[in-house]
Structure formats: structure tokens, C-alpha cells
N, C-alpha and C positions, 0 to 999 in steps of 0.2 A: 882743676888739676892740682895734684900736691906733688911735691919734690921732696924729697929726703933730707935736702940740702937746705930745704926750707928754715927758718928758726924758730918757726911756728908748728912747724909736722907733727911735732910728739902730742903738742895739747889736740889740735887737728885730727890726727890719727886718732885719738884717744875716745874723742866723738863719735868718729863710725864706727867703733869698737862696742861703745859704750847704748850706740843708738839701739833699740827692743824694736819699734815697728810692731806693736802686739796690741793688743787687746786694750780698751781704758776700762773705768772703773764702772759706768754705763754698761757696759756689756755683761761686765761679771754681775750688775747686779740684775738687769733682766734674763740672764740665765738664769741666776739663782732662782725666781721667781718659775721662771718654765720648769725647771727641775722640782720646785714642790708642786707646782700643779699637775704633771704628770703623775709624780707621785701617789697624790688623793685622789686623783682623778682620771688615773688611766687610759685606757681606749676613749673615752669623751671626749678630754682634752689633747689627746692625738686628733681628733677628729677637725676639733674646733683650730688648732696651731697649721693641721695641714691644708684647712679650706681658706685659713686667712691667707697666710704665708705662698700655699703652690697653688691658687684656685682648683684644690682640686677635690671631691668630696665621697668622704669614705664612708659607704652605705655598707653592701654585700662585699663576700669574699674577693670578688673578683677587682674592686678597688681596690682592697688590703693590699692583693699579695700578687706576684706574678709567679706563675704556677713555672713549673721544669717543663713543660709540651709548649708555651712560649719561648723559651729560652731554645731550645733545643730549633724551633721552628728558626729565630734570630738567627742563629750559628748557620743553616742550612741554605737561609737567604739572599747569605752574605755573599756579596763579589768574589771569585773562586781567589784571588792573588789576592786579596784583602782576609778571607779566610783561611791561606796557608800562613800568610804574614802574620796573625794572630796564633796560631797553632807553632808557629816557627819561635814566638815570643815565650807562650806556656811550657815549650820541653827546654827553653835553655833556662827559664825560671827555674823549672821545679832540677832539672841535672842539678844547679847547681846547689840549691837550696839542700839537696840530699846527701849531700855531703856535709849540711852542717849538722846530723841528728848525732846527739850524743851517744855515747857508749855508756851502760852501767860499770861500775865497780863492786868488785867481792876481793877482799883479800883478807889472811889474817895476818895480824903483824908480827913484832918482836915477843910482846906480852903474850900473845896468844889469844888475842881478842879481835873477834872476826869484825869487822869495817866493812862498808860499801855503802852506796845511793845505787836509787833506781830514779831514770827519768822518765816522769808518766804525762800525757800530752792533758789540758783542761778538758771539761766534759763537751765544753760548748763555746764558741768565737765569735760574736758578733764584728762585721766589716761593715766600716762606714764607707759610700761610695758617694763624689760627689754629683747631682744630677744639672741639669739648664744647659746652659751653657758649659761648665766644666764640668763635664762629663768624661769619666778617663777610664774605659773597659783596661787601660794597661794598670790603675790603680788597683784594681778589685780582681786582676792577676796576682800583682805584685804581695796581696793581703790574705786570699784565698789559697793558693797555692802550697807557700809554707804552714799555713795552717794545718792544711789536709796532712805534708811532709811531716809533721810533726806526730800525729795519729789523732787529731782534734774529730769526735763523731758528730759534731751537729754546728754544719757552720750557718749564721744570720746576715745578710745581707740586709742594710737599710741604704736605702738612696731616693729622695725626692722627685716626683717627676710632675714639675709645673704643668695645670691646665691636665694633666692627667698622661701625655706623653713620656715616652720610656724612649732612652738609647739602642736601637737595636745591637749597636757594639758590644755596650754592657751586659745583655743578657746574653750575648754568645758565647764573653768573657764568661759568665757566670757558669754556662754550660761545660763550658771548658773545662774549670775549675772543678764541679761538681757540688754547687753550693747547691745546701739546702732547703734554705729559705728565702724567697726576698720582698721585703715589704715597703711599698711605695710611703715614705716617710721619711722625711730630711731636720735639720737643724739639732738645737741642743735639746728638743724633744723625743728624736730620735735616740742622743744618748743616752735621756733619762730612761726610757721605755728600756734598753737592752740591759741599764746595770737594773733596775728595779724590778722589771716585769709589769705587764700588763693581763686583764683579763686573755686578751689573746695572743699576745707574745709573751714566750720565756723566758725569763733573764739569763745571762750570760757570763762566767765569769772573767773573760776577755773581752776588749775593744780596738779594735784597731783602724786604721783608717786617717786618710788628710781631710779637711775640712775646711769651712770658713773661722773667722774671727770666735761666734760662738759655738760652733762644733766643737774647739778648740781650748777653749773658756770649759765647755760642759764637761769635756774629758778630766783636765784639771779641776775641779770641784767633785766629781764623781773618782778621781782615782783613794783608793781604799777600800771603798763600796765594790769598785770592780777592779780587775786589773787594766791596766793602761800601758799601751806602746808607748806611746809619746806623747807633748803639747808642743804641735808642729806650728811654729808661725809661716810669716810669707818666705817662699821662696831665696832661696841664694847662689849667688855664684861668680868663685872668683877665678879669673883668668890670667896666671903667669905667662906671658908671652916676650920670645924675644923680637926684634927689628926685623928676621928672617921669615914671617909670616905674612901668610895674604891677610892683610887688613879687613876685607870682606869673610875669610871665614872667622874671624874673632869678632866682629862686630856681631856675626848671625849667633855666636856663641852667647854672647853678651845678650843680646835680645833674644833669646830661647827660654832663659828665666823671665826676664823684666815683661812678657807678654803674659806671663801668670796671671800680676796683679800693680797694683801700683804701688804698694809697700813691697813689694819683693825687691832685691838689691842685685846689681852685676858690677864688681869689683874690677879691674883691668891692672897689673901690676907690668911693668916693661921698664927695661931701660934705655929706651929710645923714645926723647921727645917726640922725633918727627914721627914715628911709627903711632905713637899716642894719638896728633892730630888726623895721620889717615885715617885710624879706623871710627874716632869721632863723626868725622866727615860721613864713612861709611852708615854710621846707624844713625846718621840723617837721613841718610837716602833711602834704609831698608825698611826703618819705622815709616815713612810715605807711602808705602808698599805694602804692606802688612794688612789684614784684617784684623788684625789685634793692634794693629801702632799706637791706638788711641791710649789704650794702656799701657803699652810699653812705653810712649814715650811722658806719658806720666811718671811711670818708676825710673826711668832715663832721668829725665829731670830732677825729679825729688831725693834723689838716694843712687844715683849710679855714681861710683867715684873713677877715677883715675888717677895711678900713680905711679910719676918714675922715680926708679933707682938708681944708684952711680951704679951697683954692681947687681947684677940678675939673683948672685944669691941673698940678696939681703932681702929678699922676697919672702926664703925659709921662715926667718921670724917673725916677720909681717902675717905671713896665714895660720902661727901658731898664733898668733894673737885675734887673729881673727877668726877660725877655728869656724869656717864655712861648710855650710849643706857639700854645696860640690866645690872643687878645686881639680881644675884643668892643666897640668904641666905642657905649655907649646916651645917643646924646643925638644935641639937634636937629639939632648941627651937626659932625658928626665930622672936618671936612677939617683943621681945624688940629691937630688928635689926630694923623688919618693921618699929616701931616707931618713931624710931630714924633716919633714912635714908628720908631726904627733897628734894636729890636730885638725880633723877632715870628717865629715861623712862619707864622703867617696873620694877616689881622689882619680884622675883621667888623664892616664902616660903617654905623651908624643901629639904628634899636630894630627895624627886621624885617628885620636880617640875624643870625639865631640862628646860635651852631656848627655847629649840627646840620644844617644846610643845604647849609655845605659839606663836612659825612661823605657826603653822598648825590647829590646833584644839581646842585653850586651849576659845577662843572667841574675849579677847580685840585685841585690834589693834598691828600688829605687824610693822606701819611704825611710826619710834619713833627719837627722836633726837639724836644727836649725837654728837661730837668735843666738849662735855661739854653744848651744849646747854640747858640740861635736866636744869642746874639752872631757866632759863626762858621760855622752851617750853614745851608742851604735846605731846603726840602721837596724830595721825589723828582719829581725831574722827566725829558722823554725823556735830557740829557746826562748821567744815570747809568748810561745804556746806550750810551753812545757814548764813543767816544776819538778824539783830533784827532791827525794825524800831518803834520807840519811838510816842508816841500818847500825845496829849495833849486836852483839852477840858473844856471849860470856859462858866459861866452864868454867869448873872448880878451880882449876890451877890459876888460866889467867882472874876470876874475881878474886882472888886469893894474894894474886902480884898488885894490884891496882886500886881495890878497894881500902886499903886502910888509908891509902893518902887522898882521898875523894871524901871519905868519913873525916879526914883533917882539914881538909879545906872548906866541909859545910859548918863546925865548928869554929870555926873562924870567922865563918860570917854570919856568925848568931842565930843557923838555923836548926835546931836539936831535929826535927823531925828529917830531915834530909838523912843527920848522919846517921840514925834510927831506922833507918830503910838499908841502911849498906851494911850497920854493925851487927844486925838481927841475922843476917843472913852469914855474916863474918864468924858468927857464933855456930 
């Protein structure tokens, strides 16, 4: 537990500021190795990554790929309240997401020189989805969905499925969604295979998708080659709570991350000692209890902090510095928290907005930064699948206002051929 009041806290603090939790040098370099063999050796070496890695062996189409009359079958399967709850998840996703599609611009200005962008969505999107055990049909909502919002015409689906096994969640999701492709195929071979292309998969000029350690690693080594969401590490989540809380809902808050993985982190900010040790107490008891405890209380252990304050708001600048995936405000009055928190992937108003609300139902995006990146990144949203391309538009009058000073400023920087394009025409 750290105190504020401590005379150690600032270097203290500065550590789980400073701590990554990411990737070591081993991984980037047997990526890098998956990513040229892919490369040279395409469908092969998919073959040979997915029989060591998922036992599972890619002869005929039917191993490849899992076709839309599986998928569609998945969705029809499903438990009828586990089926509306999934469909109840995709309309508050895409409502919301539809309101982020940009508007183009046309205008002409002062000069008389027409200006505007048009936003046009990528041809094609590959989604990473995680398969085994973390398998999240709400991820491959969350990744799918704004795609389509955006006007993306050909979406790819990669997701592993050990031993040959498929989520039926996932493929409902996918139905849902309306994805087009999905190819039983996981790790940083999977990303190599979407930014490069293979004999029988496409490439793609997006990627998107959570992953493991080298999913993760592959994105980063492959962004340029392709466009890239993000390089999401483990899991985070910080929880401001005051003394007036049930100790057991902040504890399940607490452990809703740290059951991800056991680098994932759960932060706890309060300014009540004694509220600090109940809800400790608590996620002793709930990690017991868990089918994931064994992990959670892994990440409990290795990296969950706890910290009080003399004053609740001194918490504001603690999560600007911490600059967390999610940030939970539990108290009466969260707007002065909101306001003051610059740096969040998400951030969750009052004591019944749990994280776990917005993994499933709540609308916005739940694939969000993370290892501090919240200072300079967003969550995934439609303008990952879009690009703006910029218009311009000239008559005599305005190139005639405008052009002799564009002819002065290419002579100025030593380029005669530049100002030779504006002065030919000036003539």
C-alpha cells in the first residue's frame, strides 16, 4: 500500500508509472523471424506455425476458412437470452459508433480557392480475434462493427482455433457483424499473412484486433507495411473510490481486469485506509472463488497497487500520470473527476458504471490504449478505417491572388522547378 504522505511515494509512484509489462527482446526477435517466413513462404508456413502452435492442420478449404452457413448456423444455435444479449450488444455498438462517421468538406474561401477533404473508408480490414481460452465474440463486435460503420467492403477475420475447435460465440459475432472472411489462424503469423498476403489470403490495408504478447510485437513491426490500431499491451484498470463504497463491488471491479492476464494491472486510489484494507480482504475472498483466480491473483500480486490519499481529488493527477486503459470514478459526484482527468481510454461515471459494462453493452469502443499510451492515443473508433483526402481548386482570379507568394516561397527554398509550375501558368 502507498500513502501520499509517504517520503518515498514520488520515486514509488514513479515506478508504476514507469513499469511497461510488455514485450522483452525474445519476442520481437522471434517475431521478426515468423514475419519473414511468412513472408517467403506464405500458405506453407501458415500451415506449418498453425500445426505446431494450435495442433491443428491446414489441408482443404474447409480447415482454412470457416465459411458464413457456419456462422449464421452459430448465431441460430445460440441460447435464445444469450442470442438477444449479443444482438442487444451489436445495436448499442454500431448506434453509437454511427455517429462518429465524419462529414466531408467543400467550401471556398476568402481568396476564392475552393478547399475541402472527402472521407473514404480502406478497401479491406483485417480483425484479429483472440481464440482458446480468450476467446471474446464481444472483441470481434467491437472491431467488426465500426469497420462496416465506416464503409470498409471486405472485412478478414483471423482467429486460432486450437486442436481445430471454434467459439461458437465468435462465429455468431461474426454473423452479426457481417464479416466476410474468417480464417482459422492465430499469432504474429496471422499478422504477417493480412499486412503481406498469401497465395490464398489478401492483404489488407488495416489491422485491428487485441492479442497476445506477439500479436502485439507483430502489429508493431508491421505498422507502415500496413495500417495499425494500436500495440495494446496487458490490461488496465484504475479505480477511484471513496470510503462510501461496497468494498465487494470494487474489489470485483479490481479483479475484472487482473483475471485477463497476470501482467494486466488494477490500480485502487481511495482516501480511506480502512476502506483500502476491506476491499483487499475482499479480493482474497473473490480470487478463491474465481475460475480465473489463479491468474488474477497472479496480477493481484505482481502489479496491483493500492493507494491512499489525504484528499479524493489528488487522485486527478495521479491518473493523469497514470494515463490508464479504463478509469472508474466511484463516488457521489464524479463530474469534477471527469473534468479533470485528460488522460483515460475510457473513463466510468458513478458507482453503477462498472468496466465491465462497457466490454459488452454500454456502446463506445472497448479496444483502448494501454502501457500509458491513453496520453497520445484513442480507443478504436470508425476513423481507423478511414482516410481523408484533401481537395483543392483554383480559377484565374484566385490563382492570380495566391500564386506569386507560393512562386516566393519555392524560391526561397532552392526549388526553381516548383516556382516554374506556378510562374508558367502566372504568365
Amino acid at each position: 500500500m502507498l500513502r501520499t504522505t509517504d517520503p518515498d511515494f514520488d520515486v514509488r509512484f514513479r515506478r508504476i508509472v514507469d513499469d511497461r509489462r510488455e514485450s522483452d527482446t525474445d519476442v520481437a526477435s522471434d517475431v521478426s523471424a515468423i514475419i519473414a517466413r511468412v513472408k517467403a513462404r506464405g500458405d506453407e508456413a501458415l500451415a506449418e506455425y498453425t500445426q505446431r502452435f494450435d495442433d491443428h492442420q491446414l489441408t482443404d478449404d474447409a480447415d482454412w476458412r470457416i465459411s458464413p452457413e457456419d456462422c449464421r448456423a452459430a448465431f441460430d444455435g445460440l441460447d435464445t437470452a444469450l442470442r438477444d444479449a449479443l444482438s442487444l450488444a451489436a445495436d448499442r455498438i454500431r448506434a453509437f459508433h454511427l455517429k462518429q462517421r465524419p462529414a466531408d468538406s467543400d467550401e471556398i474561401d476568402d481568396a476564392g480557392v475552393r478547399l475541402g477533404a472527402r472521407w473514404r473508408a480502406v478497401d479491406a480490414a483485417g480483425l484479429y480475434v483472440p481464440g482458446g481460452r480468450a476467446a471474446y465474440p464481444s472483441s470481434l463486435l467491437m472491431n467488426a462493427i465500426p469497420a462496416r460503420v465506416a464503409g470498409v467492403e471486405r472485412l478478414v477475420v483471423v482467429t486460432p482455433t486450437p486442436k481445430g475447435k471454434v467459439n461458437p460465440l465468435v462465429l455468431a459475432a461474426a454473423h452479426l457483424a457481417g464479416v466476410d472472411e474468417i480464417w482459422r489462424i492465430g499469432g504474429a503469423q496471422a499478422i504477417a499473412a493480412l499486412a503481406h498476403g498469401t497465395g490464398r489470403i489478401r492483404k489488407v490495408d488495416v489491422i485491428t484486433g487485441p492479442g497476445n504478447a506477439w500479436v502485439a510485437e507483430a502489429k508493431r513491426q508491421l505498422f507502415g507495411v500496413v495500417g495499425i490500431d494500436m500495440v495494446a499491451g496487458p490490461s488496465e484498470i484504475l479505480v477511484i473510490a471513496d470510503g462510501m463504497n461496497d468494498p465487494d463491488w470494487i474489489a470485483a471491479d479490481l479483479l475484472s481486469q487482473a483475471e485477463h492476464d497476470p501482467d494486466a494491472q488494477a490500480i485502487l486510489i481511495t482516501d480511506s485506509e480502512a476502506f483500502a484494507d476491506q476491499v483487499e480482504d475482499r479480493v482474497d475472498v473473490q480470487c478463491a472463488m474465481l475460475s480465473t483466480g489463479k491468474v488474477a491473483r497472479r496480477s493481484w500480486d505482481d502489479h496491483g497497487v493500492m493507494i491512499v490519499v489525504e484528499k479524493l481529488e489528488e487522485a486527478i493527477g495521479l491518473a493523469n500520470a497514470l494515463a490508464a486503459e479504463h478509469v472508474e470514478l466511484a463516488v457521489d459526484d464524479p463530474e469534477p473527476f471527469l473534468d479533470g482527468i485528460r488522460h483515460a481510454g475510457s473513463v466510468f461515471a458513478g458507482r453503477l458504471a462498472p468496466e465491465a459494462v462497457g466490454d459488452y453493452v454500454a456502446g463506445p469502443n472497448h479496444v483502448l490504449p494501454t502501457g500509458r499510451r491513453a496520453r497520445f492515443a484513442s480507443g478504436l473508433s470508425v476513423l481507423d478505417f478511414m482516410k481523408r483526402t484533401s481537395f483543392i481548386a483554383l480559377d484565374d482570379a484566385s490563382f492570380a491572388r495566391i500564386g506569386p507568394a507560393a512562386a516566393a516561397l519555392a524560391h526561397a527554398e532552392g526549388l526553381p522547378a516548383h516556382a516554374h509550375s506556378i510562374e508558367v501558368r502566372l504568365k
